[in-house]
N, C-alpha and C positions, 0 to 999 in steps of 0.2 A: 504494500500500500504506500503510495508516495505520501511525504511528509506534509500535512498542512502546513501551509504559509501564514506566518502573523501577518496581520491587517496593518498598511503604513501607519505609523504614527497621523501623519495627517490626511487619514482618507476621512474624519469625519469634517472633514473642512467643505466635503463635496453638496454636503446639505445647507451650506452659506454660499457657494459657490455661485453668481449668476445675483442674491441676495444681497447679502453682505461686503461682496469684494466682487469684482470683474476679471481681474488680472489674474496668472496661474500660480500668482502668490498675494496672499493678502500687505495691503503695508501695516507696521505697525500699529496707526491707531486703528486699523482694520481689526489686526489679531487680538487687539487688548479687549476691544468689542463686544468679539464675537464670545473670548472668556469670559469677560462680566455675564454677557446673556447665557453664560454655560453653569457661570459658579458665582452666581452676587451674592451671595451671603458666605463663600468661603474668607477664611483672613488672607488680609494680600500684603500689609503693612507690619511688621512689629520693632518696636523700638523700646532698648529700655533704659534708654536717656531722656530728662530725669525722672521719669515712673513709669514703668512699662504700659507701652500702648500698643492696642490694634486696631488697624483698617480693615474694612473688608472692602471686597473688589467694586461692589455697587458705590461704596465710599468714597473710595480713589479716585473714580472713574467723574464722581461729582466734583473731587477736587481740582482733576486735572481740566475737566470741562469748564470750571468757571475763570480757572488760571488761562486757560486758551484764550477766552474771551476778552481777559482782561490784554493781552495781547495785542491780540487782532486791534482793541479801540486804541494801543501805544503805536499802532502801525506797523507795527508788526507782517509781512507779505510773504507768499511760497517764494522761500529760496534765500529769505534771510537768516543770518546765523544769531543763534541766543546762547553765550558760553554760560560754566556752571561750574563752580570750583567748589567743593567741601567737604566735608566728612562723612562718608556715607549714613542716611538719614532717608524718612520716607519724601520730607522735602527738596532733596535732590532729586528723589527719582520721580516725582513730580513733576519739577520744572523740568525734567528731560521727554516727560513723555507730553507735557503741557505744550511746548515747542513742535513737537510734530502734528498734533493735535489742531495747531494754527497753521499749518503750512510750513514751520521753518525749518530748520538744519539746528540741531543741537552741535555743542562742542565742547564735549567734555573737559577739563585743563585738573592737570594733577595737582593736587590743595596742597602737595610738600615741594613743591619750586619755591625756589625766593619771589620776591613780589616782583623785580625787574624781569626774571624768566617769563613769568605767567606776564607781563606787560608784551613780550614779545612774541609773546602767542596770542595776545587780545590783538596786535598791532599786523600778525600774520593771516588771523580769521577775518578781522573787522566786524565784531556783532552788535547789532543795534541794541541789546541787553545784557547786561551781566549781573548774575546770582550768585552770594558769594557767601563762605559763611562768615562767622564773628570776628574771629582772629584777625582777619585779614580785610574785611569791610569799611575800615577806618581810612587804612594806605587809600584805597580804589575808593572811598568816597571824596577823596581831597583829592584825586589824581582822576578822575574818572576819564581822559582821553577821547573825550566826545562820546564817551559812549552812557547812557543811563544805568546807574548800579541799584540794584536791590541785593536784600539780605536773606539766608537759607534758615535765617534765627529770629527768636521771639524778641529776643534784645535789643531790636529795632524795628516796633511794631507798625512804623508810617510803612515800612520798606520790607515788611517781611512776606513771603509767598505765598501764605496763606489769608492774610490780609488784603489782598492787591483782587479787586473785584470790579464790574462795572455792568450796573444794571441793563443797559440800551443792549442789546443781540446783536454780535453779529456774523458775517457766515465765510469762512475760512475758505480760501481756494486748495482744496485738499491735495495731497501729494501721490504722485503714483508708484508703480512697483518700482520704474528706472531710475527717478528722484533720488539725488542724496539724501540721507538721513541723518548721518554724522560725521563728521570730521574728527575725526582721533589722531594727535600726534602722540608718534612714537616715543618711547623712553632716554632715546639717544644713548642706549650703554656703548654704542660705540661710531655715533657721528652728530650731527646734526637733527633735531627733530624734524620730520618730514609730516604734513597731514593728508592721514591716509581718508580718501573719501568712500564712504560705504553706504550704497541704496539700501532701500530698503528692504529688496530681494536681495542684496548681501545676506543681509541682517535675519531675517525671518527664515527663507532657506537653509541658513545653515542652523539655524535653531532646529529646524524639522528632522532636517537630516541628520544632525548626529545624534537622537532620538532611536534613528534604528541602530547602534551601538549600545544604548542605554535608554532603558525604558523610565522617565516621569512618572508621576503617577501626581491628582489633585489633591493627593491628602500627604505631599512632602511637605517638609520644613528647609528649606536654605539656609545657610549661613554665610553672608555678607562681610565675609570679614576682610579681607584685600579690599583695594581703595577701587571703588566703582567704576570710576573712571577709566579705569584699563580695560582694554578687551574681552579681556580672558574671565574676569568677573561682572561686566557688564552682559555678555552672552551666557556663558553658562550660569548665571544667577540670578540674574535683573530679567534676560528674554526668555531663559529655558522656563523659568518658574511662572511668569503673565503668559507664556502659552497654552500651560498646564491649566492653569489654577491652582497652584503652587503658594505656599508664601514665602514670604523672605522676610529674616529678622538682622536686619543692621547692625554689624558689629563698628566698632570705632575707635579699639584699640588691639594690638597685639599683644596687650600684658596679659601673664599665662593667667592669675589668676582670676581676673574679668574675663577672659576668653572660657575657662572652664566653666565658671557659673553662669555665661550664656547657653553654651552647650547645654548643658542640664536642664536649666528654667525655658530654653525655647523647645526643647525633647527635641535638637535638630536634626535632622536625617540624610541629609546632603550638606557635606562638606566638602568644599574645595580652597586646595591651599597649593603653596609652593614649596620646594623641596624643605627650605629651612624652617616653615612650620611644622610640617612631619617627622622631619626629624627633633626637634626640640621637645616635642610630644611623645615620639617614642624612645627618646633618650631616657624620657623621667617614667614610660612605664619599665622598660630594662633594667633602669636601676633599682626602682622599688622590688622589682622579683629576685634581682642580685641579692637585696639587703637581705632574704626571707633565708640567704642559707645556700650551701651546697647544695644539700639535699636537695629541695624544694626548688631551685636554680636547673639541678638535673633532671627533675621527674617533670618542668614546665616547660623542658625543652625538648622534653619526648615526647609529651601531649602537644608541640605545637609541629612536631614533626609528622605524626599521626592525623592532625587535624588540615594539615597543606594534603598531604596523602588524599584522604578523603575526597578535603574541596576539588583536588585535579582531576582525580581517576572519578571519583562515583558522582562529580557532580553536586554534592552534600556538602555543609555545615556546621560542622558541630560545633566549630570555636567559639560558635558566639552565646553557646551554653555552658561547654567548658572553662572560657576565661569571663564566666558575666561578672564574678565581684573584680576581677582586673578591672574589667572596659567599664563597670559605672566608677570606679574609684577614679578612674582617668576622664570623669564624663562623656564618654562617648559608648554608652552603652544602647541611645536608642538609634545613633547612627546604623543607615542601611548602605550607604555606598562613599566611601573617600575617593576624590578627584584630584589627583597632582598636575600641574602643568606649571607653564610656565617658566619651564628650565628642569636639566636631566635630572632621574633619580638612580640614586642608587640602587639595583637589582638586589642588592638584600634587604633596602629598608622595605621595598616592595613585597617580598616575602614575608619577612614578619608581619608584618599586614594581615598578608594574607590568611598565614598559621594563626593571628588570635584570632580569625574570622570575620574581618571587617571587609566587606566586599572593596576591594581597592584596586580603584586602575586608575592609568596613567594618559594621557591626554596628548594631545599634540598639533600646535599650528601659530601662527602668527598673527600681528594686525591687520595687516594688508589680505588678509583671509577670514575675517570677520567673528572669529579667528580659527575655531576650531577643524582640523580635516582629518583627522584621525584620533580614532579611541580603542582602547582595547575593550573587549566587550563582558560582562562579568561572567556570561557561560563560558566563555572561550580565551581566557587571556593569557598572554605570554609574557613572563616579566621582563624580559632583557628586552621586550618590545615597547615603542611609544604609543604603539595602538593600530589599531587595522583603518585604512583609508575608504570613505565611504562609497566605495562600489556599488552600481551603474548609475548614480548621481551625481558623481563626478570621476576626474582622473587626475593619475598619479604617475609619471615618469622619472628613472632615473637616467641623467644626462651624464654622458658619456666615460659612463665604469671603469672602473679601474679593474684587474684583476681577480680580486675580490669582491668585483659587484657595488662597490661605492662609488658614487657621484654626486652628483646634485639633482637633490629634491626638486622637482617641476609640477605643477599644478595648473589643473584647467577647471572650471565649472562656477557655479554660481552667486560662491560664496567668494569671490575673486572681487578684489577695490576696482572701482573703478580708474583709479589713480591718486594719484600725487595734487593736493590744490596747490592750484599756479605751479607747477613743476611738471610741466609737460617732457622736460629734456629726461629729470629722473626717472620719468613716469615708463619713458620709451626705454630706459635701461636695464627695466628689471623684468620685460617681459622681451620671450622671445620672438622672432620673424612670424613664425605659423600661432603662436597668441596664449604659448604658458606662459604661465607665471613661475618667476625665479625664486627661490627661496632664501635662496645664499647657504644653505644648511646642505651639508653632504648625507647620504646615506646609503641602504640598500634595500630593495623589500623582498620577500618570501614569495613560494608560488600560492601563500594564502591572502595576501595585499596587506603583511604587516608591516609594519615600517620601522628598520633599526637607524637611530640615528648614529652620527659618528663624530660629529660636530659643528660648530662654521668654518665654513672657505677661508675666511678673511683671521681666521683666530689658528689656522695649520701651521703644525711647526715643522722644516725638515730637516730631521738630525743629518747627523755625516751618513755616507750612505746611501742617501737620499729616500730615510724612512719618511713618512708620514706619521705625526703624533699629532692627537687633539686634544686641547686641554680640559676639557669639559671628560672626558675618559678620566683620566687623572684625579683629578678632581671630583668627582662622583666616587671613588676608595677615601674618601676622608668621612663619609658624608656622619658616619659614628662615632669616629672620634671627640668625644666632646670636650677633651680641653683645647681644639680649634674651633674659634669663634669665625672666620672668614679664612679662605685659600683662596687663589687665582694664582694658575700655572701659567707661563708664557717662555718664550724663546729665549737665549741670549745668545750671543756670538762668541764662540768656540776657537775659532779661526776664521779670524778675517781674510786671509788667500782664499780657502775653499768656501766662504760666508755661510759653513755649517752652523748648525746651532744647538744648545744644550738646553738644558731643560732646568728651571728654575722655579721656586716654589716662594712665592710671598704670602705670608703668615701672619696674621695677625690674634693674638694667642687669646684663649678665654678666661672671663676674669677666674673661676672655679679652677681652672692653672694655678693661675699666683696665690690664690687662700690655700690651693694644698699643700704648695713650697711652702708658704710660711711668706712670702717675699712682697714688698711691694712694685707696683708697673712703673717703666721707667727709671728704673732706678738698678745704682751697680752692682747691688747686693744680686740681683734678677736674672742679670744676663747668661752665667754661667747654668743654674739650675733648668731654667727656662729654655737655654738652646740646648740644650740635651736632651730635655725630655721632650722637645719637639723632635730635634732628629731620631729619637726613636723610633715615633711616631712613624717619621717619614723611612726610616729604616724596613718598620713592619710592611709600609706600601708596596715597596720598592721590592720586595721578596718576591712579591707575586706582580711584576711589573717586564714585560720583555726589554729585552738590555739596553734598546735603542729608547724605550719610553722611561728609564730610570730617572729620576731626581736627581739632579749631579751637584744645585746648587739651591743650598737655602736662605730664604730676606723676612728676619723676622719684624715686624713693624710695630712703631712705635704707636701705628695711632689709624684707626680701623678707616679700611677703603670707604670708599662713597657707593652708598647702595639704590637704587630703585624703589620706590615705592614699593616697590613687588620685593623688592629684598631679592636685586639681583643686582652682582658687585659689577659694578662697571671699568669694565677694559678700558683703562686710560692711566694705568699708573708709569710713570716715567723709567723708560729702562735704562 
């Protein structure tokens, strides 16, 4: 008997189809819509700053409709930009979906730039409105740059977004599937911010699609805790969850013990983070099972050995019965699926994962891809994989392999940027003649469409030899060590005649280092204890490291690299 086929995720879209939308994709205030008319009385809002509140989606849907309006009468027209800078809150995502609502282009701008950064990006967008939160409301209300500023906070009640209303109606030139939706500048970990332009068939399609990787369900919980404004938590949290009816509870800090007592009080069930939140999370449950003892240490790492067995071969779960008083002590005992992206993981912390039973896969894509193009799927995953590529919805090439089947990641289909605003020259250099798109990310995929990364192009080092190393490989064997607070591997010159190059480790150590020595940071008493017990560190890597990839030279740092919102160190340190 052939296999029943699951029903797309978005085949019930075919009963709005021709109603509710026209296009062979609804636009966003389309899809928000059609979920209110699906789930208005599910929560769509939660926040638990300063007292916990919920919206439901009928709610929202009232907030974001009166916010549009108020718009429209400030002049607001399709195709103007309305930026939004603040801490994730349900009043940010508001004004983001209030903005399309009127016709216009949101533009997210990340709330941890300095104020002349984010000035550079209001000066790069030009929006006729800026929403902004407290902190920073002050600078941009005395500097406002032509442009009109409102506030994301109650602290300035003339000017704040739920305040801003106007009786008279009036009626929005709506936007279509091809219209931009957003402008998203990039991070810049290793150039210039570029803003990537994403329709709304970016936007929506790939919500849909990588759905059949990972089933939603209307009665998740999200956790909001990465800064919204990035891709990666704007789609898989802010659009996966309003297509569901889903809710999302805003988180607003990364302090572990506010992060844990969210998890708990919101019963969150989707969580998605970046490598350094998972690992700082599963450092402190490893240690707690360390402290229980030998004993206890070995009999929980034969149950977790038992319990990956299971989940791979039979398809089962027992870990999450096995270790329940572990996962609620760690708060994450009602969690049903963990999301890494956002930069590589480690293939073991990915395993432990797995063994205490938290359904965990790994993610994979970019801005300019609106973002997501591959997942690994929880029936089927592979850990040394980024994820399976969503086949026949879109495609996936590797450009011209090397040996061992590594190249460059190429990408076609509909979750692809439209381009670079006002950067038409960049725009043409990232895609090829016949119309993929470049990645800049090398890899190779399987004859199943999984996708092993290898690194970026622009971050390869070639030792003597003429090996290939990437430092994101490297780099991913630290990822447990926790008296390292930050690494970043990179080249150095070896030999200037042959311009080979060695392989170098900068370090910046963790404070739980220095409390163990006894020693303080910075200081002479430090240096001796501290570069030892890092080279060891880097000693035990290096064991299991082919010769050409060895750590040859170590830079321990006084004073911790510059990180990303996302808590990804950026490639810029001086060689």
């Amino acid at each position: 008997m052939a296999k029943k086929q699951k029903p797309l995720p978005w085949a019930f879209l075919d009963e709005f189809r021709g109603k509710s939308f026209t296009g062979e994709w609804p636009t966003l205030p389309e899809m928000f819509s059609i979920t209110v008319s699906r789930y208005p009385n599910n929560s769509c809002f939660t926040d638990f700053e300063p007292e916990k509140t919920t919206l439901n989606y009928s709610q929202v849907l009232s907030n974001v409709q009166k916010l549009a309006n108020w718009m429209l009468s400030q002049g607001v027209k399709k195709g103007d930009r309305v930026a939004v800078s603040g801490k994730n809150s349900p009043e940010w995502a508001t004004v983001y979906l209030a903005t399309l609502f009127a016709g216009g282009i949101v533009v997210p701008i990340d709330y941890g730039l300095h104020d002349k950064e984010i000035c550079n990006l209001l000066n790069a967008s030009n929006p006729v409105l800026f929403f902004v939160d407290e902190e920073k409301y002050g600078y941009f209300s005395a500097n406002p740059q032509g442009i009109k500023i409102f506030s994301l906070s109650k602290k300035y009640p003339e000017f704040y977004a739920y305040n801003l209303s106007e009786e008279k109606q009036f009626t929005a030139e709506l936007p279509t599937e091809d219209d931009v939706a957003a402008i998203l500048f990039t991070s810049g970990t290793t150039g210039n911010p570029k803003g990537v332009m994403l329709t709304h068939k970016n936007l929506v399609s790939d919500c849909y699609i990588a759905q059949t990787n990972l089933t939603v369900y209307s009665t998740d919980v999200f956790y909001a805790l990465l800064p919204i404004h990035h891709s990666y938590t704007m789609q898989a949290v802010f659009i996966e969850s309003m297509s569901t009816g889903a809710e999302v509870v805003f988180g607003k800090s990364m302090a572990v013990s506010r992060m844990l007592r969210e998890l708990k009080e919101g019963k969150i069930t989707m969580l998605l983070g970046v490598p350094l939140l998972f690992n700082k999370l599963l450092a402190g449950i490893l240690k707690g099972i360390k402290e229980k003892g030998p004993i206890v240490n070995g009999l929980m790492k034969f149950l977790m050995g038992v319990s990956f067995f299971c989940k791979k071969v039979f398809k089962v779960n027992p870990g999450k019965k096995i270790f329940k008083a572990v996962l609620e002590k760690a708060s994450i005992s009602t969690l049903r699926v963990a999301i890494c992206g956002g930069g590589p993981l480690a293939p073991s912390v990915f395993r432990v994962y797995q063994e205490l039973g938290i359904d965990f896969i790994q993610g994979y894509g970019l801005t300019e891809t609106s973002p997501i193009i591959a997942l690994n799927p929880v029936e089927h995953f592979k850990i040394e994989s980024v994820g399976k590529f969503f086949a026949p919805y879109m495609d996936m090439r590797i450009a011209d392999p090397d040996e061992n089947g590594v190249g460059e990641v190429q990408v076609k289909g509909p979750m692809v940027m439209k381009g670079y605003y006002n950067m038409p020259e960049e725009t043409a250099e990232v895609f090829t003649e016949d119309g993929w798109f470049k990645t800049g990310d090398l890899g190779k995929l399987d004859d199943e469409n999984y996708l092993y990364l290898a690194g970026r192009a622009k971050n390869m080092i070639v030792t003597e030899g003429g090996k290939n190393v990437f430092p994101e490989e490297i780099e991913n064997a630290f990822q447990l060590f926790t008296d390292i607070d930050q690494i970043t591997v990179q080249g150095y010159i070896m030999d200037e005649a042959t311009k080979s190059e060695g392989i170098e480790a900068l370090i910046y150590p963790a404070d739980d280092l220095f409390k163990r020595l006894n020693v303080m940071r910075n200081t002479p008493e430090a240096v001796d204890p501290v570069q030892s017990a890092i080279s060891e560190i880097v000693e035990k890597v290096n064991k299991n490291q082919a010769s050409y990839a060895k750590i040859s030279k170590i830079t321990i740092l006084e004073e911790a690299l510059e990180m990303t919102t996302t808590k990804k160190v950026k490639r810029n340190y001086n060689k």
